[in-house]
N, C-alpha and C positions, 0 to 999 in steps of 0.2 A: 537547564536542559542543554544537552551539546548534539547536535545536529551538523558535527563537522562539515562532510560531504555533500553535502545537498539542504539546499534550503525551505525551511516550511512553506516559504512566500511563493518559492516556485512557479510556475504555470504544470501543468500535469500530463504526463504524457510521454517527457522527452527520454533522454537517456536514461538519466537518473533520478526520475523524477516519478512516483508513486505513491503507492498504500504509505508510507514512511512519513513521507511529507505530511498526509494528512491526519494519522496518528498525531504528529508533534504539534501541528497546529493549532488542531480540535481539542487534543487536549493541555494547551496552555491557556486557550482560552477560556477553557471551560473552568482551569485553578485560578485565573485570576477573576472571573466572576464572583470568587468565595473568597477573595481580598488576598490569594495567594500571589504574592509579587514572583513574576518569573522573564529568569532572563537566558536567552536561547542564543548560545554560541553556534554560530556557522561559518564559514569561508568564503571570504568575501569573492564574487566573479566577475564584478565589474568595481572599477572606483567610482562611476559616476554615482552609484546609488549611497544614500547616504548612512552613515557607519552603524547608526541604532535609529531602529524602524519603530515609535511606540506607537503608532495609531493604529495598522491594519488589526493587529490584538485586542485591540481594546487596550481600558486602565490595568497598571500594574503589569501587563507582559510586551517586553519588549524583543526583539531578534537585532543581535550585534552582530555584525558582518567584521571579521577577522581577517584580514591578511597573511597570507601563507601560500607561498607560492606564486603563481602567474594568476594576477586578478582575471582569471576567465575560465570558460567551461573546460573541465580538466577530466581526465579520465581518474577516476575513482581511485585505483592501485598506485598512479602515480602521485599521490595527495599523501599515501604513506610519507612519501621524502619532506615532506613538509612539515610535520605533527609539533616538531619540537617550535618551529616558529609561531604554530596555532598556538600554543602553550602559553608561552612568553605574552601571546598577546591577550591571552585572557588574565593570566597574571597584570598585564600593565593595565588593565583597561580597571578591574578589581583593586588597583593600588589608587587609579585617579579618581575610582566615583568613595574611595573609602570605605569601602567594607569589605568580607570575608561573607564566602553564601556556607549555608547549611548543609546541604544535599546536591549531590548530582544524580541527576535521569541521563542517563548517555543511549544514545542510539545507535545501533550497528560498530562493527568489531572498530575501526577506526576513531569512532567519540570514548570507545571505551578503554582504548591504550592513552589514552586524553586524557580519563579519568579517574586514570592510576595515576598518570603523574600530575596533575593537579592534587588528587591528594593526601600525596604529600605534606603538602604548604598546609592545607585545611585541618586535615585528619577528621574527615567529615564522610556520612555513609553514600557508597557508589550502589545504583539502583542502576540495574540497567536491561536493554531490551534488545536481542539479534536481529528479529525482524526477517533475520532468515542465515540459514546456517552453511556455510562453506564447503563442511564435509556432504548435508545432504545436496547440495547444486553441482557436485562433484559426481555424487550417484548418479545423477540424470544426462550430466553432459553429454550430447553427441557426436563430441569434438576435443580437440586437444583447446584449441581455441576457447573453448566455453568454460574450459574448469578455472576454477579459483589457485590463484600462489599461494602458494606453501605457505608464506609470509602469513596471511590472515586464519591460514588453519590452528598455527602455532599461537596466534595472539588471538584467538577465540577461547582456546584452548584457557592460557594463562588467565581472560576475562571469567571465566566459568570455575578458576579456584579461587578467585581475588573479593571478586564481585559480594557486594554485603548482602546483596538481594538480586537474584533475577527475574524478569517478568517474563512469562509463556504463552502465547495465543493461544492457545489449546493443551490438553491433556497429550495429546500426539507428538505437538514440538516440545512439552515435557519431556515424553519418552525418549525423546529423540538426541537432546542433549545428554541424559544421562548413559543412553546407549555407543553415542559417539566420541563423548568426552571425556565420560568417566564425570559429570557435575554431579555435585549433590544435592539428590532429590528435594530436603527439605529446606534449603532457600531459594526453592524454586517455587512462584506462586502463577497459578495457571490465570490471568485474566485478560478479557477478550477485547480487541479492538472493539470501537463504535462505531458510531452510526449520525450523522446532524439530523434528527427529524424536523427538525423545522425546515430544513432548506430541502430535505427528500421525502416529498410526499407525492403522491399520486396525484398526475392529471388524467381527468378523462381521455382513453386513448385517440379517441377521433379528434377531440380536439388537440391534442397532444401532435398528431399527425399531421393537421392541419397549419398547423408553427410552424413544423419543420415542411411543410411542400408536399409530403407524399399524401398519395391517393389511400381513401379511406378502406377502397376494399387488397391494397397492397398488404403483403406480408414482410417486417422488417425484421434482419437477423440482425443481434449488434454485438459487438465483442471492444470492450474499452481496454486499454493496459500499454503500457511499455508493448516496443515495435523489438523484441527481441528473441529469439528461438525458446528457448525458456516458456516460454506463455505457449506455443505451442498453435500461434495460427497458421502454418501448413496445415495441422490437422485438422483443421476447420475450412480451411479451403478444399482439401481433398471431398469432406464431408460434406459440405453442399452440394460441389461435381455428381459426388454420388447420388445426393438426394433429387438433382434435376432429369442426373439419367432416368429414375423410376418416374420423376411427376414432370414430364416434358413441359405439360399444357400450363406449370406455374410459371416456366421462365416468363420474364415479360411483367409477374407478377408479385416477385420475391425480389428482395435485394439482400445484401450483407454488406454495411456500415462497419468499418475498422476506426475506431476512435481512436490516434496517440502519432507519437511519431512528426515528423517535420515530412510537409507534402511537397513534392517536388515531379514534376514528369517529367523532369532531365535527369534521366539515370546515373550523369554525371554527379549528380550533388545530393544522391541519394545513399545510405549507408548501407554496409554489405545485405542486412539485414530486408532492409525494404527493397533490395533490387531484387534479392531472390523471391522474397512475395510475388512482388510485381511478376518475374519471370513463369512462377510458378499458377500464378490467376490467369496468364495469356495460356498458357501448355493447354490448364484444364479447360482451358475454352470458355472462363465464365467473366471474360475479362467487362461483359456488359452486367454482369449481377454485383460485382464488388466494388464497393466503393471506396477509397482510402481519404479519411475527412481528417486528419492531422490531429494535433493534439486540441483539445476544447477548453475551456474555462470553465474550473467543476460549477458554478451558477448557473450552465446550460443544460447539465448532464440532467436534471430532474426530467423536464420536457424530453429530452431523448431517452431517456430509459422508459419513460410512460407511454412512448410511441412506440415503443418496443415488441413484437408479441411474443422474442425470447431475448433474453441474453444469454450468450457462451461464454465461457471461461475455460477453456482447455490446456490450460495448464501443465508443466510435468510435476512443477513444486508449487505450490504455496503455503507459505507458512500461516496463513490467515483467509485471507481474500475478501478483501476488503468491495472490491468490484461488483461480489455476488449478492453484499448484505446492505449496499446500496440500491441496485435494481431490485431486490425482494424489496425494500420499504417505500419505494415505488410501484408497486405491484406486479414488475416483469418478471417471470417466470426463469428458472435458471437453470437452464443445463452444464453444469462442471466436470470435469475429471475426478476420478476418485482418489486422490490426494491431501496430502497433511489436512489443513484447517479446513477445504473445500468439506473434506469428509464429515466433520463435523457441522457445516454453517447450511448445508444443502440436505433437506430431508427430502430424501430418495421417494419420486412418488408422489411427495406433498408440495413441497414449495418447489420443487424443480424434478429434474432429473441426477445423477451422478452414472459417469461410463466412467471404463477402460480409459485412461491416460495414452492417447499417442492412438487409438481402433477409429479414424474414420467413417467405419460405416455401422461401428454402435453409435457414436454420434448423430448420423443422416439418419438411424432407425427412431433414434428419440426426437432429432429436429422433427422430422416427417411424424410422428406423432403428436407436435403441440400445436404445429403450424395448422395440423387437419381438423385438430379439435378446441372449438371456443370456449365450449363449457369447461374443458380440461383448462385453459387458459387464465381463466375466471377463476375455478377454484383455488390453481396454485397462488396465485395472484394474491389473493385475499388473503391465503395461507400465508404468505411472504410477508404481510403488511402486517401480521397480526406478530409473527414471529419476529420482527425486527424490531419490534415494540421495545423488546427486554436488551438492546442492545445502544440506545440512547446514551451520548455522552455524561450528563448528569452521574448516570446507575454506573458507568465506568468510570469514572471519576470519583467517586465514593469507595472504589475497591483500591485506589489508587493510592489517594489520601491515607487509606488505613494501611498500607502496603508502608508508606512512608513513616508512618508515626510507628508502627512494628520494630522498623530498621536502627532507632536508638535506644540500642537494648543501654547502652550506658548510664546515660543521662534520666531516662524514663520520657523524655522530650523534645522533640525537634523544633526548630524553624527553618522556614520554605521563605526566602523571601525575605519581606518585611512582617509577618506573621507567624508567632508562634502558637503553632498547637499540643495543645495539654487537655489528657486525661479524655480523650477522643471527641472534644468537641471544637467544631471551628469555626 
């Protein structure tokens, strides 16, 4: 696996730190459960941590911290300048433990100019995943600032003719590749991030509420994700505002929990991003209803989604949404934007809602509908828990595995690892 820019181990939340992470994590765990040995290149961001992590994975997957660059938290674009020193050091690192690996999974356009030139040396199949595409975050920008360089359009571009196999969260980011790239449709195989159900299962909400502090007949709005314009919490603030102008007598009764982000009420050591929330929570006057709780440790998040009586995701992009199909297997009801994967993961009506991307007060018309009705509540709820079912690491991992064994049309055989699989059994 190469996980250049950000690491599985992460904590969740921060700049660069998401649905990605937990993608690579969940699912290296999940292949070495099946004896697939797997070793996960990333960049290193401190020295103190030490170079190859085997435990937090379990047996057989380990995450190697590579040096490249300034061992610290680095802006993503700027890790480009770096690529050829990550290189080298997965080369040196593969020349001291004595072998040559079989396949790469690379993540995001960066693992995957990694995974051209690695192989080279190998001549081994490049599987790889965007996770989310340049040219669409470009469509959405609301700013010069927000759009992607050139640099990653053009080497998205080159990953999309190279690539042995690509992976797609949806039939939409399908589309979407071939419509922007020009990729070809058929190494393009559509399967869907997952889900840990063992770790996200449904607490009862009152008790669930009782964990966290709040009052049982309190209403919780929750929105988990990166603290960045992209996800699109103005319009979720806007949309509360609205909703307390119509229902006065809830203030005092409602809150909105921002899970992510580094918390700070020194505006000084807060990023462009969170000072304008901030700004923008004091304008609308709801500076007593929002709460900003930093980034959390996903082992919490089950108790806080069950406490929940919605989750938002307002989004302009996502290429997945990993956030929605976590609270659905908790039972939280989910109202999303109508966008890439949300469009897909959110049945409109059943397990949540889907609005207008960036409409305010479609949002506060569907908040104000779930918030006023329990039995609506309950049913999405239930509906969410049932439909998350099919979305279990295991059942994604098995489309995985065969994705992999597909990709050596030469041989008729791969090995992942220390494990060769033949003739699709493993």
């Amino acid at each position: 696996m190469l996980s250049v820019h950000t690491c599985p181990l992460a904590a969740l939340g921060g700049k660069e730190t998401g649905g990605m992470n937990v993608y690579v994590r969940e699912l290296s765990r999940e292949l070495a459960r099946r004896g697939i040995a797997v070793d996960i290149f990333t960049r290193s961001q401190n020295p103190a941590i030490p170079r190859v992590n085997d435990v937090e994975l379990g047996q057989g997957a380990r995450v190697i911290h590579i040096k490249a660059g300034p061992e610290e938290p680095y802006h993503k674009n700027l890790v480009w300048n770096h690529l050829s020193e990550f290189v080298d050091g997965v080369r040196r690192f593969a020349r001291e433990e004595g072998f040559s690996y079989d396949l790469f999974h690379s993540h995001y356009w960066l693992s995957g100019w990694v995974a051209r030139a690695l192989q080279r040396d190998w001549s081994i199949p490049v599987i790889h995943m965007f996770h989310t595409l340049g040219r669409m975050k470009n469509r959405v920008a609301r700013s010069e600032a927000e759009r992607e360089i050139a640099q990653r359009i053009r080497v998205e571009t080159e990953i999309m003719a190279f690539a042995d196999r690509i992976v797609a969260a949806t039939p939409r980011d399908k589309a979407q590749m071939v419509e922007l790239y020009g990729a070809d449709p058929d190494k393009i195989t559509v399967i869907p991030c997952g889900v840990d159900l063992e770790l996200f299962q449904q607490i009862p909400c009152q008790e669930a509420k009782a964990e966290l502090g709040v009052p049982g007949d309190h209403h919780l709005v929750l929105f988990v994700g990166r603290i960045e314009p992209l996800k699109g919490i103005d319009t979720l603030l806007r949309a509360m505002a609205l909703m307390l102008e119509e229902e006065s007598g809830w203030r005092g009764r409602v809150s909105l929990c921002i899970i992510g982000g580094d918390v700070s009420e020194d505006a000084l050591l807060m990023d462009e991003e969170m000072r304008r929330l901030h700004r923008l929570r004091d304008e609308l006057g709801i500076a007593d209803v929002v709460i900003f709780a930093g980034a959390q440790a996903q082992e919490t998040l089950p108790c806080t989604y069950s406490a929940a009586d919605v989750v938002v995701v307002p989004s302009h992009y996502e290429s997945f949404g990993m956030v929605a199909l976590e609270a659905m297997a908790c039972g939280a009801p989910v109202i999303a934007s109508d966008v890439g994967g949300l469009s897909f993961l959110v049945e409109d009506g059943r397990t949540g809602f889907l609005v207008p991307e960036g409409d305010p007060a479609a949002l506060a018309d569907r908040l104000h509908r779930v918030l006023a009705d329990r039995s609506l509540r309950d049913f999405m709820g239930i509906a969410g828990i049932k439909m998350a079912q099919g979305y279990g690491w295991p059942l994604i991992a098995d489309q995985i595995v065969a994705l992999y064994q597909q990709s050596q049309i030469r041989e008729g055989y791969i090995t992942i690892g220390y494990l060769r699989l033949n003739s699709g059994e493993v």
